[in-house]
Structures are given as C-alpha cells and as structure tokens.
C-alpha positions in Angstrom: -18.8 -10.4 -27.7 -17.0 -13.7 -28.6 -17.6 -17.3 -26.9 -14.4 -17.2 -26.0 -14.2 -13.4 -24.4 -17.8 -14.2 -23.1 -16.7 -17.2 -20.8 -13.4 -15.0 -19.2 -15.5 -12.1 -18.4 -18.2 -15.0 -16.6 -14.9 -16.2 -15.1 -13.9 -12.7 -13.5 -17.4 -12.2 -12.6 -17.6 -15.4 -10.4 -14.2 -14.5 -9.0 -16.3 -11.6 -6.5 -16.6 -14.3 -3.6 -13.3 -15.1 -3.6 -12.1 -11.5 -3.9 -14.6 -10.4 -1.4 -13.6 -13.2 0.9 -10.0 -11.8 1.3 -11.5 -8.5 2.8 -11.8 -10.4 5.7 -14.1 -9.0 9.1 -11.4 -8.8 11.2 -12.3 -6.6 14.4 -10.2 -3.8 14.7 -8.2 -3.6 18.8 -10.1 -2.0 21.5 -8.3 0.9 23.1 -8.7 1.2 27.0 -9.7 4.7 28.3 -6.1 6.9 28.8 -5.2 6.4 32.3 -4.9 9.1 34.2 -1.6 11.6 34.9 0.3 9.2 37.5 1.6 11.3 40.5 4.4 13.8 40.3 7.9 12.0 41.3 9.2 12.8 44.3 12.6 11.9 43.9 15.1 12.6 40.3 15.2 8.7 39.6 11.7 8.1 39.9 10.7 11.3 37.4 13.7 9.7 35.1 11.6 5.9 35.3 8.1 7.8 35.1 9.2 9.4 31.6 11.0 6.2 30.0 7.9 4.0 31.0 5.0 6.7 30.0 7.7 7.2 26.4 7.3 3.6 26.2 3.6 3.4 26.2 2.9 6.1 23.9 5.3 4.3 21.9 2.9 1.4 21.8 -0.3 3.6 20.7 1.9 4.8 18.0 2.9 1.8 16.5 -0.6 0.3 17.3 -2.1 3.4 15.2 0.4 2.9 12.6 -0.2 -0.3 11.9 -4.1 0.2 12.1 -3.8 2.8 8.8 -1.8 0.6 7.2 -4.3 -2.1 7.6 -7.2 0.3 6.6 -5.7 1.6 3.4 -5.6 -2.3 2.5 -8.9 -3.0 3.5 -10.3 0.2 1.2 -8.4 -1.5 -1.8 -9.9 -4.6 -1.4 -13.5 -3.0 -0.8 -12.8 -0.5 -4.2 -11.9 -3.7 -6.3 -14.7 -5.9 -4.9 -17.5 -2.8 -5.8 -15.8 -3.3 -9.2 -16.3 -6.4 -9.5 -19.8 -6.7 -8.6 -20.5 -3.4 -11.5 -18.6 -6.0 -13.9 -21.0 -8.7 -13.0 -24.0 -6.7 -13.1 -23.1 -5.2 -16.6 -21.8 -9.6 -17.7 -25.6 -10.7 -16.8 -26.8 -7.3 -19.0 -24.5 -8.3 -22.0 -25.2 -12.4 -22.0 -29.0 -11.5 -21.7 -29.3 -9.1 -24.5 -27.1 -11.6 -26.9 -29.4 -14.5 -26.2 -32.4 -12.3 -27.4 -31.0 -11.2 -30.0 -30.3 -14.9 -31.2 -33.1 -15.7 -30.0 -34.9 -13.5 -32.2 -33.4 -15.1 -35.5 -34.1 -18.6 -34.3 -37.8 -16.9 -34.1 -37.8 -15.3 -37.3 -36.6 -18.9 -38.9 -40.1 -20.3 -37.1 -42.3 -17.9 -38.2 -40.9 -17.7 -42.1 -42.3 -21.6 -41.1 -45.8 -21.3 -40.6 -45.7 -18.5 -43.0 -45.4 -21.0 -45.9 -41.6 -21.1 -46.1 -40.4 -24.7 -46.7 -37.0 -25.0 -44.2 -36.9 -29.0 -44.0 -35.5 -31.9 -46.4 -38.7 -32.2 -47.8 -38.9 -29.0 -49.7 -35.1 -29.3 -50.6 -36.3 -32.5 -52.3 -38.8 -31.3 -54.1 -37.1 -27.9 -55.4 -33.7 -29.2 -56.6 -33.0 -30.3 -59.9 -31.2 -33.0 -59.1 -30.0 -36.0 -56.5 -27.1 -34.1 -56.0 -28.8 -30.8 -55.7 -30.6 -32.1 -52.9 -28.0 -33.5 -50.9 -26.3 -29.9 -50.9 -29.8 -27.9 -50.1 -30.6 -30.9 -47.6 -26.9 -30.9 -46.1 -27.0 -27.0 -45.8 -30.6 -27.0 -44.1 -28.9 -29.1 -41.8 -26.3 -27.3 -41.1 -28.2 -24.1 -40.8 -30.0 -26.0 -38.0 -27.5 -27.4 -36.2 -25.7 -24.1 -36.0 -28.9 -21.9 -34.6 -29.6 -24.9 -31.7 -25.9 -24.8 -30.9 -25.7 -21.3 -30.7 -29.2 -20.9 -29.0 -28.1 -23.5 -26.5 -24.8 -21.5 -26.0 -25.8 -18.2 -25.3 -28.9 -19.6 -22.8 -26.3 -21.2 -21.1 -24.0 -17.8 -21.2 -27.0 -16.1 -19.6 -27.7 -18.9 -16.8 -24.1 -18.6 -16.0 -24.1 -15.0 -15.9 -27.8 -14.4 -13.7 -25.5 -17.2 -11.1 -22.5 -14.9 -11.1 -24.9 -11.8 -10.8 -26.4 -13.7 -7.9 -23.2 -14.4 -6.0 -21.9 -10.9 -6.9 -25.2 -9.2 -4.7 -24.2 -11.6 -2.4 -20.5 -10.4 -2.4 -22.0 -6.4 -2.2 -23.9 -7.7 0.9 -20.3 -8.6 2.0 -18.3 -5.6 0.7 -20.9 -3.5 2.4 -20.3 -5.3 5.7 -16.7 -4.8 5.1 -17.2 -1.2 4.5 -19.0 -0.8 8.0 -16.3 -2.6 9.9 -13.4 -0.3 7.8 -15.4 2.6 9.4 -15.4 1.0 12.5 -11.8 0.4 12.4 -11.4 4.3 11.4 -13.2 5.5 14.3 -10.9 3.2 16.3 -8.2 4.9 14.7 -9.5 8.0 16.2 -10.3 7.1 19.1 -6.5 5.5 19.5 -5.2 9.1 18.1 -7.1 10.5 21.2 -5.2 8.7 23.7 -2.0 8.9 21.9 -2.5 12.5 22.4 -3.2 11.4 26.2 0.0 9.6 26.5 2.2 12.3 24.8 0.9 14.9 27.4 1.6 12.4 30.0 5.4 12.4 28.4 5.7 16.1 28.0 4.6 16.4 31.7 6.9 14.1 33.2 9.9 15.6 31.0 9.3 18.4 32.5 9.7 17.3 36.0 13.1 15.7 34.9 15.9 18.0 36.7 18.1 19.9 34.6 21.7 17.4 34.6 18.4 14.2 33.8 17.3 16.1 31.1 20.7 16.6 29.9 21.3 13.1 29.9 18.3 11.9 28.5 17.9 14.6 25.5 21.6 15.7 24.6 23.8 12.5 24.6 27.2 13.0 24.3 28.4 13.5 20.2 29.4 10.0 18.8 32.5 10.7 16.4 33.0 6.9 15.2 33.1 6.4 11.5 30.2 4.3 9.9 31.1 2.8 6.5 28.8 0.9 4.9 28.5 -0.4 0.6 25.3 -1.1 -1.8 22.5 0.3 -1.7 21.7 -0.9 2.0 25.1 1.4 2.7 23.4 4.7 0.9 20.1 3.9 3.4 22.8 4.0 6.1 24.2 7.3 4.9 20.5 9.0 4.5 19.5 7.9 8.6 22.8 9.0 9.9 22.5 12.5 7.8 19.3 13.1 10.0 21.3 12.7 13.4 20.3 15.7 15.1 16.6 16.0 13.8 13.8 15.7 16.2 11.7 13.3 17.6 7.7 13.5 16.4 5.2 10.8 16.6 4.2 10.1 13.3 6.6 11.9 11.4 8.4 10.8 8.6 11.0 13.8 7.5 12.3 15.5 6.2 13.0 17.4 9.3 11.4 15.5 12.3 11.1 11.3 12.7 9.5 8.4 14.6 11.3 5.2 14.8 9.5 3.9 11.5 9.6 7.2 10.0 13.3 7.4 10.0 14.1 4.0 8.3 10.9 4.2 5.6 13.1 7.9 4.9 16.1 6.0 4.8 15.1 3.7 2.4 12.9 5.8 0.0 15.6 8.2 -0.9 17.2 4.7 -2.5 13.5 4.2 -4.2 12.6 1.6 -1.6 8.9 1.7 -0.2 8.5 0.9 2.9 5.4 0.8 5.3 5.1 3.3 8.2 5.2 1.2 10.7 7.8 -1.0 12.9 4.9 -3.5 12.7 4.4 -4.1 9.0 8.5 -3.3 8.7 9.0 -6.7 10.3 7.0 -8.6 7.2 10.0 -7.4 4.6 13.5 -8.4 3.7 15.0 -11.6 4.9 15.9 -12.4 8.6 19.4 -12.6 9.4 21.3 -13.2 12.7 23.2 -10.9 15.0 26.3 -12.7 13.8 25.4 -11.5 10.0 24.1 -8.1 10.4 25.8 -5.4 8.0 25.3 -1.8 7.8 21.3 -1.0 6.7 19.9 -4.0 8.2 16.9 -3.5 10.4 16.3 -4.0 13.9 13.6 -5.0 16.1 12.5 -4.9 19.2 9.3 -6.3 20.7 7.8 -9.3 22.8 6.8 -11.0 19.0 5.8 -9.8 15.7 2.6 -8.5 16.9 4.0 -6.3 19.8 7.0 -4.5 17.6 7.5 -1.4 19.3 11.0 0.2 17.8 12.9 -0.2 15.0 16.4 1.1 14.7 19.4 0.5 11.7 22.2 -1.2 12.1 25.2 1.1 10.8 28.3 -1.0 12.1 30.7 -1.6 14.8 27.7 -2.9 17.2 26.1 0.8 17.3 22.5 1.7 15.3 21.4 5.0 14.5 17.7 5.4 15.5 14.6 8.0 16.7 14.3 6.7 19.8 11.8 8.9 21.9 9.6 11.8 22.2 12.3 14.8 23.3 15.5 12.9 21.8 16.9 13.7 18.7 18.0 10.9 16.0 21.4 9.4 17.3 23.5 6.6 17.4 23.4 4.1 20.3 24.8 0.9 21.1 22.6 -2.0 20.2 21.0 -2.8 23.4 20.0 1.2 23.3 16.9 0.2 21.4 15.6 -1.9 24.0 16.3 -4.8 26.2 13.6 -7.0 24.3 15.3 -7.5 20.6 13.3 -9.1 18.4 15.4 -9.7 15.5 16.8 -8.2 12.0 15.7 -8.0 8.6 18.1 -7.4 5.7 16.0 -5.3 2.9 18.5 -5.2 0.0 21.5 -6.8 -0.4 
C-alpha cells in the first residue's frame, strides 16, 4: 500500500465517529393505549361527527407510522455504513501493522549483517574505495541508504500509531452503532405497537360508518361526479394527469396503488409514473420541492395540511381552478374537492418540478 493511499484509508477510518454521530439516539414517539369504542350516536349528525373525528385520528397514526418507517430505513443505512466502517478500520490497523514489521524486519537485517562483521558506516567506505572520489560516492550512498530506512521506519510506526487510534475510536463507534441498533429495534417495536392501534382506530371508523344512515353515507362516500376540465403542462401537469386517472379508486391506509390509495400514496403514485421518488409519507413530503404561495400554485403542486411540519396529516394536489384531487378518508374514493376539502388547517404548498 502507498504513503499516500495509506494516509486516505487512516482518513476514512477516523471518519467512524463522525459517521456514527449522525445516527443519532433519537427516542422513537410513545403511542397511548387505543381508546376505547366511544358510544353509539344517537342522533344522524352526531354518527356523521363521530366518523370524521375517529377518520381523523386514524389519519394521524397513519402518517405517524409512515413517517416512523421512513425514519427507520434511514437509521438502518446509517447503522450498515457505520458497521462498515469500523471492518475498514479494523482491517487499516491489520495492514499498517504488518507493513511496519515487515520494514522493520529489513531495518533488522541491516543491524545484524552489523555485528555480523559487515562494515555499513563511512569508515569502511573509506577504507575499501580506491579513491577520494570513490569514497564520497560509497559514503554518500551509505548515507542515503540510512536516511531512507529511518524515514521509512519512522513513517510506517507512525502509520501504525495512527491506525491502533482510529481502531480505537472505531470500537468506540461499534459501541455506538450497537446502541443505535437497539434503539432502531426499539423504534420498530414502536412501529408495531403504533400498527396495533391504527388497526384500533380503523375498527373504530368502520364501526361508526356503519351507523351513518343511508342518504349520510351517500353523502360522505359517493360525492356528486365533478365534470370540470383540469389542464395542466410539464412534467408537474403529467403527475396531475396520473392522480386524476385514479378518481374512483379506493381509500386504504397504507396503500400506494395501483388500485387503492392513502393521501401520500396517491401523490408518491403520481409522481413516480414521471420517475420522481417520493417518500410515503405527508410528513417527509413537506421536506421536498420549493414553497410557493396560494397566489402561485399551478397544477401538480402539493398541498398540506397540518398544525406545523411535525403534525402534517393530509396531503392533496392541486390540479387548477381552486379544486385538488386527493384520497381523503377511509370509505371515500379518490376525488376532486375544493381546496378547503382537505382540511380547515392548510399548512402550505410545495412545487416538486417546474
């Protein structure tokens, strides 16, 4: 291995703290205990409240539980790159060790021919060569020789030094990749544990739909056909064309087509059929494109609608004419709405092309 390859390979090794700092300890939410079935309504508008506020809810767990796999597959990379890291350290220490025995070994062999009888010193040179300048080149050479073994010797000890220091701080960097491992399986049994009472909350939903009366459920789950034309241009125009194609489709937490949607689901569909990644989730939505006004919005914008960035509950697209198309709630098909029909708390918009 060259000096020069040597010292970048000691570089990447001490880089382990910083990569394993990243990884972060974060505590994953706590999830309360599913509250229980609230009371069957006695009256058509209280059953039509009991459904939007329990649709709202599990809307919430959703997006929470969204966002917590997102943050777990991030989490996983950084542990998988920090493990390789402290390997590449591990082997670094190996290689600078072996290389400084090795020259090591020479520098000994050089001593020994010494006491053997050899003559290595300006002394010998003077009496062996034939002439003044003779002896100036043998003397200059021995010199040289040297020179080169201490600097080399003095290199590679250093090389090894350097590398026990970054094998040091990469154990201490497993210590810390292990810790992050045990809170990533923390977070994954939280992840569970949130599934379970998403589970809770959609049963809640489904009951409460139920005891909707026939002309509620009507109006909730088969809104009147919307026949306005939606034009849009570019690429964000194409992601317009893709969500308003799936108007009709069904509702299902977690779902992300081709033939059943969550809010999140429908616009990451959207914009992957125009080879655009996007998370799956409202939350982690938010964090791309550039912010633009409701003055600006264009057809393929994204809207949001939460308290703040951290409580995003819905996202919907913008498709023109103040109306979105969206996948709004458990038992309603993908439509188009007016803006306010994503919520009464709008957040903002994010354009993601164009």
């Amino acid at each position: 291995m060259s000096s020069h390859r040597l010292k970048r390979a000691v570089r990447g090794a001490l880089s382990v703290t910083a990569v394993i700092s990243v990884i972060g300890m974060s505590q994953s939410p706590a999830y309360a205990q599913p509250a229980q079935p609230p009371p069957p309504p006695t009256t058509a508008s209280e059953a039509t409240k009991q459904y939007q506020e329990l649709s709202a809810k599990a809307g919430t767990i959703n997006e929470d539980l969204l966002k917590a796999k997102e943050d777990l597959k991030v989490k996983q990379a950084e542990y998988d790159k920090a493990t390789a890291d402290v390997a590449a350290a591990a082997e670094l220490e190996k290689q600078s060790a072996a290389q400084e025995e090795q020259f090591r070994g020479q520098v000994d062999q050089l001593t020994n021919a010494s006491f053997q009888g050899a003559r290595f010193n300006k002394i010998s040179a003077l009496l062996t060569g034939s002439s003044a300048d003779d002896f100036l080149e043998r003397a200059s050479a021995l010199t040289v020789l040297a020179s080169d073994n201490q600097n080399a010797l003095s290199k590679y000890t250093t090389a090894v030094a350097t590398a026990a220091q970054a094998r040091k701080q990469a154990e201490d960097g497993q210590t810390r990749a292990g810790e992050a491992k045990a809170a990533s399986e923390k977070l994954l049994a939280d992840i569970t544990k949130a599934k379970a009472d998403l589970d809770a909350q959609i049963k809640q939903v489904e009951d409460a739909k139920n005891r909707l009366t026939a002309a509620e459920r009507k109006t909730l789950f088969e809104p009147p056909a919307d026949t306005g034309v939606y034009v849009g241009s570019g690429d964000a125009g194409k992601a317009m064309e893709v969500a308003l194609a799936q108007r009709g489709d069904p509702y299902v937490w977690g779902a992300e087509g081709p033939n059943a949607f969550d809010c999140s689901g429908l616009t990451l569909y959207a914009y992957r059929a125009i080879g655009i990644n996007l998370p799956h989730s409202s939350r982690s939505q938010y964090t791309y494109g550039k912010s633009v006004s409701k003055s600006e919005l264009i057809p393929g914008d994204l809207l949001f609608y939460g308290g703040s960035a951290s409580t995003i509950h819905h996202v919907a697209m913008y498709i023109g004419n103040g109306m979105l198309v969206h996948a709004s709630t458990s038992g309603v098909p993908v439509k188009t709405a007016p803006l306010s029909g994503g919520g009464s708390d709008y957040l903002g918009a994010k354009r993601i092309v164009g």
